[in-house]
N, C-alpha and C positions, 0 to 999 in steps of 0.2 A: 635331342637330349632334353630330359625335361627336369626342372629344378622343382622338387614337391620340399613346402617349407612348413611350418608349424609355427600359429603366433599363440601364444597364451594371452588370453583374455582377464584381466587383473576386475573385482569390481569393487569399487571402493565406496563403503558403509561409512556413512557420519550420523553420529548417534549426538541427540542435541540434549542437557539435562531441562530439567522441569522449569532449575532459574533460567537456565537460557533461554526459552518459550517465553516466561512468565517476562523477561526485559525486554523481550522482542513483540511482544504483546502490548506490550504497556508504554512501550514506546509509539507505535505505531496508532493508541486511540488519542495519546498527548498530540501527536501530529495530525492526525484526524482533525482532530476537536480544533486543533488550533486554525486547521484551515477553513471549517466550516464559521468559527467565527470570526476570522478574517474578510470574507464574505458575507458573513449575514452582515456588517455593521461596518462596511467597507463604505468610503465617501467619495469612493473611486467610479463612475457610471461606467466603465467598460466590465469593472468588477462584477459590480451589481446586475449590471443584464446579461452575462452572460451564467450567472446561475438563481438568475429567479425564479421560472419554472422551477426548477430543484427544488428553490424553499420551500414555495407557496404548496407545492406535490407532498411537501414532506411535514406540514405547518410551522415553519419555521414563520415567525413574522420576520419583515423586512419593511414596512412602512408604516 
C-alpha cells in the first residue's frame, strides 16, 4: 500500500524599500572606511603587517 502525499511549496518574496538599500548601503562604507583606517594608522604591527600589501596594492600610504 502506497501513501502518495502532496506538499505545497510556499516561496517567500521580501521586497526591500530604496531607504532600506540606501541604510544598508551607507552603513556598510561607514564600516568599511572605518576599518580601512583603523589599519592604515593602526600602531598595532600584527595590524599593520597583516594588510600591507593591501595598502601599498591600493596606494594607501602607511609609512
Amino acid at each position: 500500500m502506497s501513501i502518495i502525499s502532496s506538499t505545497r511549496h510556499t516561496t517567500a518574496t521580501t521586497t526591500s524599500t530604496l531607504s532600506q538599500r540606501l541604510v544598508a548601503a551607507i552603513g556598510a562604507s561607514i564600516l568599511g572606511a572605518c576599518l580601512v583606517y583603523f589599519a592604515g594608522f593602526s600602531h598595532i604591527d600584527a595590524v599593520h603587517n597583516a594588510a600591507h600589501d593591501t595598502r601599498h596594492s591600493s596606494a594607501f600610504p602607511c609609512h
